[in-house]
C-alpha positions in Angstrom: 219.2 23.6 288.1 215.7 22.5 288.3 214.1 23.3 291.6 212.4 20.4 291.5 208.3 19.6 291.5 205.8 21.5 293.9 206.3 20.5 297.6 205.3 22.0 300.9 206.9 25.2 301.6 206.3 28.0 304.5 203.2 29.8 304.3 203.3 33.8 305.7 204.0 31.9 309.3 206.8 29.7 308.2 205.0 26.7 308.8 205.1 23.0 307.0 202.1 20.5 307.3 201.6 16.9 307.0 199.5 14.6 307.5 200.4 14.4 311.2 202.5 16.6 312.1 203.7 20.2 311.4 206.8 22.3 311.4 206.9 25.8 312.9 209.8 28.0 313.6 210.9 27.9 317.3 209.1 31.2 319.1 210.1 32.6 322.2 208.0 30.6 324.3 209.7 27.9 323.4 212.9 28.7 324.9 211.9 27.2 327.8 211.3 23.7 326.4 213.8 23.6 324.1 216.2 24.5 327.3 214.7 21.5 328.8 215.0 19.3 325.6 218.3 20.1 325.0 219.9 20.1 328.0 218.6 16.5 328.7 220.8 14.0 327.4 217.9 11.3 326.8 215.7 13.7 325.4 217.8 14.7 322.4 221.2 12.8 322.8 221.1 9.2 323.3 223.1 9.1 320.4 224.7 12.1 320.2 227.8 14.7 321.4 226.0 16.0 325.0 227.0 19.5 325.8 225.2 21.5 328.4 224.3 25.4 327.4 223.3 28.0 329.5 219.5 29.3 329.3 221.1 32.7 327.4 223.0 30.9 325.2 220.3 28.8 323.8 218.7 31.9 323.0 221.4 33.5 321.4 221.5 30.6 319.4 217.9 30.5 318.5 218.3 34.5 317.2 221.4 33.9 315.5 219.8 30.6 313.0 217.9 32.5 310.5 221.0 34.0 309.1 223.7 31.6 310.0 223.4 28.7 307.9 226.2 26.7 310.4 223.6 26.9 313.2 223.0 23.5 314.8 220.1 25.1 316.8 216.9 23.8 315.6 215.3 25.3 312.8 211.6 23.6 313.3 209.4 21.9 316.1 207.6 19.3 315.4 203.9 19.6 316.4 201.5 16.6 316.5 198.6 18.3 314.2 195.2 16.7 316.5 196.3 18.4 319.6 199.3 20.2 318.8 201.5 18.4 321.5 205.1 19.7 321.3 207.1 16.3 319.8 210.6 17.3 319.1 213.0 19.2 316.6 214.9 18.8 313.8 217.5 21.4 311.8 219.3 21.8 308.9 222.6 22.8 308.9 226.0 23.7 306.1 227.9 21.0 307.4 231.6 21.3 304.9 233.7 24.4 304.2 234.5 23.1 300.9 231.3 20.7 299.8 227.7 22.2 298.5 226.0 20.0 300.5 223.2 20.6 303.5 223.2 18.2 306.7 219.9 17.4 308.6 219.2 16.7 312.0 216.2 15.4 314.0 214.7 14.2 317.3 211.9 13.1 318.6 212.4 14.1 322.3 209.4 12.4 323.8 210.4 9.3 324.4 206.6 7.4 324.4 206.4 9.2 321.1 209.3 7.0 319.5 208.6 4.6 317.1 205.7 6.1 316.0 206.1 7.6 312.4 206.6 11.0 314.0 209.9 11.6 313.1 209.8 9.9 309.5 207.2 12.5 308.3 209.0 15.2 309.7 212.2 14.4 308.2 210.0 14.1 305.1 208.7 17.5 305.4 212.0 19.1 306.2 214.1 17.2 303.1 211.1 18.6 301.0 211.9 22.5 302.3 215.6 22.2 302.1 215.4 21.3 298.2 212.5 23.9 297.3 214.3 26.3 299.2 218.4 26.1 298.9 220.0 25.4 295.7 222.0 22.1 296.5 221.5 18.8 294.7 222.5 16.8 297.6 220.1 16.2 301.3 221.9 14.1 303.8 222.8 13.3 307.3 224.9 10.8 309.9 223.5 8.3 312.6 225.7 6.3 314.8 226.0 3.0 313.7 224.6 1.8 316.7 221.3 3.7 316.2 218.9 1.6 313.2 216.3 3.5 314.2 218.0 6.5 313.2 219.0 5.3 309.7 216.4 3.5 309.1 214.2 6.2 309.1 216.5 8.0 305.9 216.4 4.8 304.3 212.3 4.7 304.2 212.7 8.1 303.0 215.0 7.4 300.1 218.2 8.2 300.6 221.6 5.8 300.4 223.9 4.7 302.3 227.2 6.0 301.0 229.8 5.4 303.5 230.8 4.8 306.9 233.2 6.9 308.9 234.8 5.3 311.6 235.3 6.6 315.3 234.0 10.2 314.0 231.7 10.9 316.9 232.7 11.3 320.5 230.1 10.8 323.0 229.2 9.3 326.0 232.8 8.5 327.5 233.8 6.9 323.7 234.2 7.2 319.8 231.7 5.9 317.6 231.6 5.1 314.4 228.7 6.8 311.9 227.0 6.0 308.4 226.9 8.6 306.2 223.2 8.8 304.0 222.4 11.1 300.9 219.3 12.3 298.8 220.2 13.8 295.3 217.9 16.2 293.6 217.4 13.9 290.9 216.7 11.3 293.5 213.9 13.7 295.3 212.4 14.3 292.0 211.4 11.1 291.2 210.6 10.3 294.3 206.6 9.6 295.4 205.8 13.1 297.2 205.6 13.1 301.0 202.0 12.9 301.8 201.2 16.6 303.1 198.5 19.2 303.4 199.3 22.5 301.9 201.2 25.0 304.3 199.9 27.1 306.4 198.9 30.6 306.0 
């Protein structure tokens, strides 16, 4: 399998770069804004399952990613590069017992920060990892239906729409329906690279 053309990888820190943002693995002084982020249901669930975890079990969580590749917990935060402001997260996850494939999550949690290419390039930057790094040949990820922003972000990053599953989500007091979107290797190949800075060191 090809492992595809030269993208942005972790430097000896772990960390991604773009144009505007960067990725860093959560540290421990994060814990206490991730706590915040995640345990506020319009900071990283408008559109989402809300569960409420306890301060020791987020951190569990956060120990336990690196070698659970299941974790939901986030894998990155997303950095504004001019003042490094704290913008949100995003994760990776094996989302099927029996399918090769690798799911992504994201959120901008700020909520003045929306709408502002943020989350796009981060995306971007975390697509480009998962293929260098993981040997699938298929990216993708699920909004609700009644999120565009959500799926049209994937969209301006290339990947398809390739189904829709109905009533597969429960949050908020009802079921929703989601769109499933997909990136193939092939697909990521030809595609124009993310505009980026190299990584870190």
């Amino acid at each position: 399998m090809s492992p595809g053309p030269p993208r942005p990888g972790p430097g000896r820190r772990g960390h991604l770069s773009g144009a505007r943002v960067r990725l860093r693995p959560p540290a421990p002084e994060d814990l206490p804004q991730l706590f915040r982020w995640m345990n506020d249901p319009e900071a990283i669930a408008p559109w989402d399952r809300f569960e409420v975890d306890s301060y020791e079990g987020m951190a569990q969580a956060l120990r336990d990613a690196p070698s659970d590749p299941r974790s939901l917990a986030p894998r990155f935060v997303v950095m504004r590069r001019d003042d490094e402001r704290p913008l949100g997260v995003v994760g990776y996850y094996l989302a099927h017992n029996a399918l090769d494939t690798v799911d992504l999550w994201y959120a901008i949690c700020l909520p003045e920060e929306r709408g502002k290419g943020y989350g796009a390039e981060a995306v971007g930057l975390l697509t480009d990892f998962v293929f260098s790094q993981q040997k699938v040949s298929r990216v993708g990820a699920v909004a609700d239906v009644e999120n565009p922003a959500s799926y049209h972000l994937l969209e301006r990053l290339g990947f398809s729409l390739e189904g829709r599953m109905r009533q597969a989500l429960f949050h908020h007091g009802q079921w929703h329906d989601v769109v499933v979107y997909g990136l193939t290797r092939e697909e990521w190949e030809r595609k124009v690279p993310t505009p980026t800075g190299p990584a870190e060191t």
